[in-house]
Structures are given as structure tokens and as C-alpha cells.
C-alpha positions as CSV (number, residue, x, y, z in Angstrom):
1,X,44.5,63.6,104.3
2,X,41.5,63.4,106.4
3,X,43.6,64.3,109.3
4,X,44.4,67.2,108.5
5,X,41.1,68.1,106.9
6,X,39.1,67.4,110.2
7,X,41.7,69.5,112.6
8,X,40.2,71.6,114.5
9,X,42.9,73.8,115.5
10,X,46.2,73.3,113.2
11,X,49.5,74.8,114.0
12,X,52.1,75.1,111.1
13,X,55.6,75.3,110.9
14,X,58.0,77.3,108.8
15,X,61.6,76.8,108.6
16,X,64.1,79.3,107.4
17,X,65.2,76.8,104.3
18,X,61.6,77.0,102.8
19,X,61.2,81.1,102.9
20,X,64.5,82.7,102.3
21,X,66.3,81.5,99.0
22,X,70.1,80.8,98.6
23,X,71.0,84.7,98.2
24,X,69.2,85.2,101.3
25,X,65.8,87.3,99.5
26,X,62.1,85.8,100.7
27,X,60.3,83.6,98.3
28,X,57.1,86.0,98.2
29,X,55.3,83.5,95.5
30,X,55.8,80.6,97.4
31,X,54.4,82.7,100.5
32,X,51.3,83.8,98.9
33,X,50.2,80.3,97.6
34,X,50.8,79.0,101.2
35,X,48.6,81.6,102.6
36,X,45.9,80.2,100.0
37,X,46.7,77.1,101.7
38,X,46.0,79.0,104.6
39,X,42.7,80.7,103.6
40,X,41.5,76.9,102.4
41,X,41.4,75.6,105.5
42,X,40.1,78.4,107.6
43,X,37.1,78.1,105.5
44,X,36.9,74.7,106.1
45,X,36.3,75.9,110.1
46,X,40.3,75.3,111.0
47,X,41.3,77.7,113.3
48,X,45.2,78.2,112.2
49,X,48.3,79.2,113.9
50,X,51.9,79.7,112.1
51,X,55.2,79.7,113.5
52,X,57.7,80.9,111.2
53,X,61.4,81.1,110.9
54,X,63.1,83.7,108.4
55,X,64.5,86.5,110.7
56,X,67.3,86.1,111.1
57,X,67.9,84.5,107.3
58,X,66.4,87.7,106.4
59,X,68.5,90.3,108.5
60,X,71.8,88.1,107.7
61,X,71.1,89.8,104.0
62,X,70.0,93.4,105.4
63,X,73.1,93.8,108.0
64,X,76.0,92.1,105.3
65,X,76.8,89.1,107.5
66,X,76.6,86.7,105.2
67,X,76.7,82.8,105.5
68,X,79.4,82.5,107.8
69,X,78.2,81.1,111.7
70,X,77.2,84.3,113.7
71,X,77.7,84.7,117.5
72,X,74.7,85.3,119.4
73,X,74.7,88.8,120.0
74,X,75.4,88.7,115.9
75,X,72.1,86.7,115.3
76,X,69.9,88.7,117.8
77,X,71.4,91.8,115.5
78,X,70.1,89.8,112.5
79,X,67.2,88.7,114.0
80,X,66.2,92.4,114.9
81,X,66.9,93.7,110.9
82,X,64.6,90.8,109.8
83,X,61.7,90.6,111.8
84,X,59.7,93.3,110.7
85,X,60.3,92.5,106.9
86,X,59.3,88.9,107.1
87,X,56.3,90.3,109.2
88,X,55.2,92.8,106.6
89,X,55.4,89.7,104.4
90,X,53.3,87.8,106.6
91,X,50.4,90.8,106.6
92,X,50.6,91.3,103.3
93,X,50.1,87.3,101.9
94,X,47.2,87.0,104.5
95,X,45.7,90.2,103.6
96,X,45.7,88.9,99.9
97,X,43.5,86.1,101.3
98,X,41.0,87.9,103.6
99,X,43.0,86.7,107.1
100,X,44.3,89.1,109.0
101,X,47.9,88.3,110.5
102,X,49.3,89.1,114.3
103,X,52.6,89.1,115.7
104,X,53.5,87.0,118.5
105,X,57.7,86.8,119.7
106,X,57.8,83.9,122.8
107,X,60.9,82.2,124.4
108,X,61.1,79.5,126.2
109,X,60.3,81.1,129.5
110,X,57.2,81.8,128.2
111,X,56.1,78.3,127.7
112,X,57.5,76.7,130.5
113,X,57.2,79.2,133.3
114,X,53.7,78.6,134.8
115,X,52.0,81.8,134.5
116,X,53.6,83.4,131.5
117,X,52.7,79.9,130.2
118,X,49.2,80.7,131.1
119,X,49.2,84.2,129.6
120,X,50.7,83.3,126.2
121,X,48.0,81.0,126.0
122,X,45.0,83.2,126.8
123,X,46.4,85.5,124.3
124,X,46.7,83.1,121.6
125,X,43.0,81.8,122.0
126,X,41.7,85.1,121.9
127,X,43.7,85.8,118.9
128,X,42.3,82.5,117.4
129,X,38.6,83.6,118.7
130,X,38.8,86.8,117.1
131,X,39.6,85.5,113.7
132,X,43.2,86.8,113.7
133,X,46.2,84.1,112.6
134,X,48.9,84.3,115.1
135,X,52.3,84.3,113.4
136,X,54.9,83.2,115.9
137,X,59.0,83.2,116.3
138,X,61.1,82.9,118.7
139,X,62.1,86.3,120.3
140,X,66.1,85.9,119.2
141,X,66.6,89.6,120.0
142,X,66.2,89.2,123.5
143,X,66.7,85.3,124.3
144,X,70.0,84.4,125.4
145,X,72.1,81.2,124.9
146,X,70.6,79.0,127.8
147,X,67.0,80.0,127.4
148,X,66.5,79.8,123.5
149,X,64.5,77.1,121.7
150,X,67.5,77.5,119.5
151,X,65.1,75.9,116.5
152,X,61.3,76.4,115.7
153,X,60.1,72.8,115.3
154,X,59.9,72.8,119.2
155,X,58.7,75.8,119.4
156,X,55.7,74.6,117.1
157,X,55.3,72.1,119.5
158,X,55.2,74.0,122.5
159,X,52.5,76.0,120.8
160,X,50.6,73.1,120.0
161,X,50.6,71.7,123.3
162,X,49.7,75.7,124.8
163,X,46.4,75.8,122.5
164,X,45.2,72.1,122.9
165,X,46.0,71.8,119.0
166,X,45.0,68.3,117.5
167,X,47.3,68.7,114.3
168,X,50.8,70.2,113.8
169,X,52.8,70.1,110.8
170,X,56.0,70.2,110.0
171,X,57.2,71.8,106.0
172,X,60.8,70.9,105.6
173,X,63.5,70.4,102.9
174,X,62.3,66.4,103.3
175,X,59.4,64.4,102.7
176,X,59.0,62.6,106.4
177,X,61.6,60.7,108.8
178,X,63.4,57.6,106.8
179,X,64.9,54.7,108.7
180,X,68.5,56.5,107.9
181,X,69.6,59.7,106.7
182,X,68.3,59.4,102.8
183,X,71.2,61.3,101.5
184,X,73.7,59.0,102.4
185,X,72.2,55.6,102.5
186,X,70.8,54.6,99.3
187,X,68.4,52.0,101.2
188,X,66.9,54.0,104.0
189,X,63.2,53.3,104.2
190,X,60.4,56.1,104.0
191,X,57.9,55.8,107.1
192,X,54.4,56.6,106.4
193,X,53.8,56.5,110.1
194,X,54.9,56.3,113.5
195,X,52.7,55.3,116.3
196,X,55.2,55.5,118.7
197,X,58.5,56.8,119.4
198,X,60.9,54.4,120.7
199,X,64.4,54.4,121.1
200,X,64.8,52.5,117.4
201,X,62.8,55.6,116.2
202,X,65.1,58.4,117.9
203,X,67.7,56.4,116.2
204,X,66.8,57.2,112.4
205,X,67.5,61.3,113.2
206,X,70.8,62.3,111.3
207,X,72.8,65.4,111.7
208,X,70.8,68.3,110.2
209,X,71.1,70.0,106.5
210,X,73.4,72.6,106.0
211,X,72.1,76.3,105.3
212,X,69.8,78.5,107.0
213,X,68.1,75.4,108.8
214,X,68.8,75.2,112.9
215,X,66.9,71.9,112.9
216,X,67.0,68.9,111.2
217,X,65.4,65.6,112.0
218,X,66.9,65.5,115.6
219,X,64.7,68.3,116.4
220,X,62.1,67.2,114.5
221,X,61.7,64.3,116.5
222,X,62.0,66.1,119.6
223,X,58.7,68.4,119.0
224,X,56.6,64.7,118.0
225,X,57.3,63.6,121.7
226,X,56.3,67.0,122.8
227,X,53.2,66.9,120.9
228,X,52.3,63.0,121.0
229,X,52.6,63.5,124.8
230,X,49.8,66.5,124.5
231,X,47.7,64.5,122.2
232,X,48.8,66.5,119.1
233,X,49.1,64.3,115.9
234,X,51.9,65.7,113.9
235,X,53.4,65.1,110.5
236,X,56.3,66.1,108.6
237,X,55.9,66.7,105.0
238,X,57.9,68.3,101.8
239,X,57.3,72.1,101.8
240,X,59.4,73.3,99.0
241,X,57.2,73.2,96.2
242,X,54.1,75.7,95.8
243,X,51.1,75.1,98.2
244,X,52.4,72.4,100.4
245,X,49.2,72.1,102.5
246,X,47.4,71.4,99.7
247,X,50.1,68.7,98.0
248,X,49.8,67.3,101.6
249,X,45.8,67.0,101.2
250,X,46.4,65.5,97.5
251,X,48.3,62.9,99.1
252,X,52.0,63.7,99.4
253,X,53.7,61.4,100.8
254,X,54.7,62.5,104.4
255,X,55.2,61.4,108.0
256,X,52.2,61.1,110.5
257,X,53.3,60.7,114.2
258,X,50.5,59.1,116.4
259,X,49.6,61.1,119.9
260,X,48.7,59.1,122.8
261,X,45.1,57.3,123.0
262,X,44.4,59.3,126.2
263,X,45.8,63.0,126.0
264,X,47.5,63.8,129.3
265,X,45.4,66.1,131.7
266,X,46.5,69.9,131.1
267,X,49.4,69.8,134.0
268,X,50.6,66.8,132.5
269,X,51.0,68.4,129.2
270,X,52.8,71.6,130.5
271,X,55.0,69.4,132.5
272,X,55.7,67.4,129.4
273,X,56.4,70.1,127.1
274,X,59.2,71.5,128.8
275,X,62.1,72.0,126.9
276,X,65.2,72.7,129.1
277,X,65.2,70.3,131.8
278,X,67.5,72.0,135.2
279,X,68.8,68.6,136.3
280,X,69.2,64.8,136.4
281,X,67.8,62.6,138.8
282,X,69.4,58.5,138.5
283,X,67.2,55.7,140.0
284,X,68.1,52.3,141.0
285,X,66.5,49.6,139.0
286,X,63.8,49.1,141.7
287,X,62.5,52.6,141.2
288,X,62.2,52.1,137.6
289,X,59.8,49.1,138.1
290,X,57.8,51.2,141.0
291,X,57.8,54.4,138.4
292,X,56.5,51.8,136.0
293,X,53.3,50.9,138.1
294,X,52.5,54.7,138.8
295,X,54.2,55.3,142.2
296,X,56.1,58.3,142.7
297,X,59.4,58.7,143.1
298,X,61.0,58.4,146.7
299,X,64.2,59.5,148.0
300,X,65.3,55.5,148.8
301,X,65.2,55.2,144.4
302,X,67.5,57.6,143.7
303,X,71.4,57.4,143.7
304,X,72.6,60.6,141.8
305,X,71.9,63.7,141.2
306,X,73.0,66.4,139.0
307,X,72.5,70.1,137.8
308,X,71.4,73.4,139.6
309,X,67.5,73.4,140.1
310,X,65.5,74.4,142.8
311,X,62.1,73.2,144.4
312,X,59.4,72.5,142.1
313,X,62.1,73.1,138.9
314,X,61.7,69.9,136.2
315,X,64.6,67.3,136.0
316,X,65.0,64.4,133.8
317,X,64.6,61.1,135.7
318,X,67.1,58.8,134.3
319,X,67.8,54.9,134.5
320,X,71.2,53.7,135.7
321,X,72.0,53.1,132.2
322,X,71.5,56.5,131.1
323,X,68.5,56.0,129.6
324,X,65.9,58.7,130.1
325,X,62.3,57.4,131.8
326,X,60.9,61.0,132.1
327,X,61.0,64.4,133.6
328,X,58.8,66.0,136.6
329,X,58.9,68.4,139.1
330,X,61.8,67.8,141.9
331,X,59.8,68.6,145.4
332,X,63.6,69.5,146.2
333,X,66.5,71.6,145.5
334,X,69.7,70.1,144.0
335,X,71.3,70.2,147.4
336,X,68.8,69.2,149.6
337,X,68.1,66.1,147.0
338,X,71.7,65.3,146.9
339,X,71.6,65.2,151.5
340,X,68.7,62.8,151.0
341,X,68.7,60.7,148.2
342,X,69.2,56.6,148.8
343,X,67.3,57.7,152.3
344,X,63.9,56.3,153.6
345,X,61.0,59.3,153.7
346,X,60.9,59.0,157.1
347,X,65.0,60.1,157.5
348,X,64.0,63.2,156.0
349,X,63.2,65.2,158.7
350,X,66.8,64.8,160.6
351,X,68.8,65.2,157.7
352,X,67.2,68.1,156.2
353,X,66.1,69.6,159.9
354,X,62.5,70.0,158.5
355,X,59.6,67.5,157.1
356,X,59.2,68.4,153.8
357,X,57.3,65.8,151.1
358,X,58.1,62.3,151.5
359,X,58.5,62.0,147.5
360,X,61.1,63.3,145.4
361,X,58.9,63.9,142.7
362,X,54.8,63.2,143.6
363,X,53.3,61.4,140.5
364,X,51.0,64.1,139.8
365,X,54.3,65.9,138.6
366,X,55.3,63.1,136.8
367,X,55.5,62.3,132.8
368,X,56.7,58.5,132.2
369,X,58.2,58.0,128.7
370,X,56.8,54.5,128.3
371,X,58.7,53.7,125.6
372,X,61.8,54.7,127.5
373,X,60.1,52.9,130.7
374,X,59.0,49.7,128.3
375,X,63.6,49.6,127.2
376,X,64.4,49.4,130.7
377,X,62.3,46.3,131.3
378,X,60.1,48.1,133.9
């Protein structure tokens, strides 16, 4: 409760499974009392941001399609019949509260490339500054395959991390993460909160809810890294029932996840937001201890490599045992790594024919997992 009644910026997610019923109309009732929510906490000086699903739920009905799976060129058709009615119903539950409402369509690209990043950001400030609520969804009509989001809760995250938000939440078809999937095992255990994600904790996600949703609690837990690591606390609560905000500021039970003592600096953050890493980088055992004492990775430390990225795209950096430590920025293309990997710095030069950086990745451009890090004894 009084963490989300002190945010100072709040970013809340929407999924498709709370707005659009069973026979594919919008819940309009349950949309205006969450804009009440909405106005509430404006006036208590929180600037707000939404990211909504709903599109293509929404155009499924319009176009005839259906709840049979679509291909993608069927969604981005759906997607394109539904956006501007779940817009107008955006406008019109905010203008019943006083807020005024914007439209805001992102992909990945936007979020991860640096100065689209940069732009999407200045834009949703000033939106913020200016009183405005930016409503966001991913741009479907446009996005293809390989650079979608593919669900909103990392979206939401991505936003978070963009606007320096300090809460994010979550309304879902479930009240919080539970130490198994509640709907088959009769004994899984709620958690109230999570102060750190750890392997054990990536663990409890089961396979999402059938329906409209995209997500489920795989993806759920993938946007509470993303925010955690940007110093974002974020919580997943029960958004069914009229005026979730509020339920969730009575009490409701819920899920808080815990961000990071010490937010990461604002390079850091970008870097650790990314969603679609280009490549894999393996490292021998004595990397991951170095890594694990804040050195950068080196050429000698790594012993594969794998994907299509170029210089200064972000790769995983995995352990031998497949276990992920982190992802950065590779100083070098997928070929050139793969000439001079297992190599001193100092071979560079003649393998390559040029002297180029003597790490793979420079730990500036470098976001540890210490969880991950912690797993592999490092």
C-alpha cells in the first residue's frame, strides 16, 4: 500500500484478458472505474502512464476471425480494426475523470535502439509534464515477427525503465506469482514478496492461461528483471474485479518484486532492458569468477559464440553450463569474435589485421545477473 501511494511516476499494465470479455466486446464499466483509479492517484501528485493490450482482442470481433490462432499478417489486420476503438475508449474513461488521454504505438526498436530510445523517452516526459496520460501498445500493425515484444508485460517494463518509473504494476487474471502454477497444484504457496529473482524464482512461472492473454507468468517474470535491474519496484496484482488500483491500496493481496538497492546508472539500464538479445557469448569458468569481481570480458574467457550481431549489438554472456550471467554490448561482430575468442588481447591485432579493443565486452557495457553470477559459484 504505501508503495504504491508514494510513487512518483507509476506505469500500469493492461492485459487483453482484463478489457475484452469472452464474446470479444470491451468491459466499458470496468474501464471507467479504473480510470477513477486513475484520476485518484494523479491527485495524489502520481504522474501515470498506461500500457494497454485490447487491439487486437478487439479487431478479432470487428474483422470475424474469431478465437482461432491468427498468423501475423492476420493479427496486424486485427490489430489495425481495434486500435482506434479501444483508443476512443481510452479518451472517453479519462475524459469522464478530468485526464486527458494520448496515444503512443512503440516496438521494440524503439526501446532498444539508442536514439529512438532517447526520443520515445523525451516524448513521454513531455507528455507526463504536460498533464497528458500516455496510453501505450505495441505497434502490431507494423512489427514483424522478430522485432515484436510479442506480450505487454515487457513492454511495461521497458517503459518503466525509459521514464525512470519507481513503481509498475501488473493487473492480471491472478493475484501474484505462487511457488507452482495454482491451478494445478493444490499446495502452491502465494508470495507476498520477492526480493530477488533467482533461478528457484524463474522456476515457479507455468505455461500461460488460455484466451486472449500473450503472457502469463513467464513473461511476467521477465519484465521484474527488467525493471528490478532499472530500480523499478513492481507488483503483480488481481485486476478483474472493479477498481483494481484501489483493491490494491485496501490491501489486496498481490506480489511486490524488490529493485536493486543501487539503481543502475542510465546506460546500464538501457543496456539491461533489452529485450532481444542478437547472440551468445560462452565463457570458461575463469571468466565467470573475473566477470564476478567487475572485470570485463576478454577474448582469452570466451569459448563459443553464436548468432548474427554486429559491433556494439547486445549478446547474452552465458556460463559453460548454459546458464545466463548477463548481456552487454559485443565490441565485435559475430565473426570477428568467433577468429578471436580463447585468444590473448594482445593476438588481436594479427588475427584480425587491425587493433581494435582489447575486451570483448568493456564493463561499462556490461549488466551482471548476480543471481545468475551468485548459481555459478562466481
Amino acid at each position: 500500500m504505501s508503495r504504491l501511494s508514494t510513487a512518483r511516476r507509476l506505469v500500469v499494465k493492461i492485459g487483453s484478458a482484463l478489457l475484452v470479455d469472452a464474446d470479444g466486446a470491451l468491459r466499458t464499466s470496468w474501464l471507467a472505474a479504473l480510470a477513477r483509479d486513475l484520476a485518484e492517484a494523479r491527485a495524489r501528485g502520481t504522474e501515470v502512464v498506461v500500457v494497454t493490450s485490447g487491439a487486437v482482442a478487439l479487431g478479432r470481433g470487428r474483422l470475424g476471425l474469431g478465437r482461432r490462432p491468427l498468423k501475423l499478417e492476420e493479427k496486424q489486420a486485427a490489430a489495425a480494426a481495434g486500435q482506434i476503438p479501444l483508443y476512443q475508449a481510452w479518451i472517453e474513461a479519462l475524459a469522464g475523470v478530468g485526464l486527458i488521454g494520448a496515444q503512443v504505438l512503440l516496438t521494440p526498436d524503439d526501446t532498444e535502439e539508442r536514439r529512438r530510445h532517447l526520443n520515445a523517452r523525451a516524448t513521454l516526459l513531455s507528455l507526463a509534464d504536460l498533464g497528458a496520460v500516455p496510453i501505450i501498445n505495441e505497434n502490431d500493425t507494423v512489427a514483424t515477427a522478430e522485432i515484436r515484444f510479442g506480450d505487454n508485460d515487457r513492454l511495461a517494463a521497458r517503459v518503466a525503465q525509459m521514464m525512470s518509473a519507481d513503481t509498475l504494476v501488473l493487473l492480471s487474471d491472478i493475484d501474484g506469482l505462487y511457488t507452482a502454477d495454482p491451478r494445478k497444484d493444490p499446495l502452491a504457496r502465494h508470495l507476498t514478496e520477492v526480493p530477488e529473482i533467482t533461478p528457484e524464482i524463474l522456476a515457479m512461472a507455468g505455461e500461460a492461461p488460455p484466451g486472449y492473454s500473450s503472457g502469463g507468468m513467464v513473461t511476467k517474470l521477465a519484465a521484474a528483471r527488467i525493471a528490478v535491474a532499472a530500480g523499478c519496484a513492481m507488483v503483480i496484482a488481481l485486476g478483474k474485479g472493479e477498481r483494481p488500483l484501489h483493491a490494491l491500496m485496501s490491501g489486496a493481496r498481490c506480489t511486490w518484486f524488490l529493485p536493486q538497492a543501487e539503481p543502475l546508472t542510465q546506460r546500464k539500464r538501457w543496456i539491461a532492458g533489452h529485450v532481444k538479445p542478437h547472440g551468445t557469448l560462452t565463457v570458461d569458468d575463469g571468466a565467470v569468477r573475473a566477470l564476478a569481481r567487475g572485470a570485463s570480458l576478454l577474448p582469452a574467457g570466451v569459448r563459443r559464440v553464436a548468432g548474427s550481431f554486429g559491433r556494439g549489438d547486445l549478446v547474452e554472456v552465458l556460463a559453460s553450463d548454459g546458464r545466463r550471467l548477463g548481456v552487454g554490448l559485443s565490441a565485435y561482430g559475430a565473426d570477428e569474435a568467433e577468429r578471436i575468442l580463447g585468444h590473448r588481447s594482445g593476438d588481436i591485432e594479427a588475427i584480425l589485421g587491425y587493433r581494435g579493443r582489447d575486451e570483448m565486452i568493456h564493463r561499462d557495457d556490461l549488466v551482471l545477473d548476480p543471481a545468475m553470477v551468485a548459481a555459478t559459484g562466481g
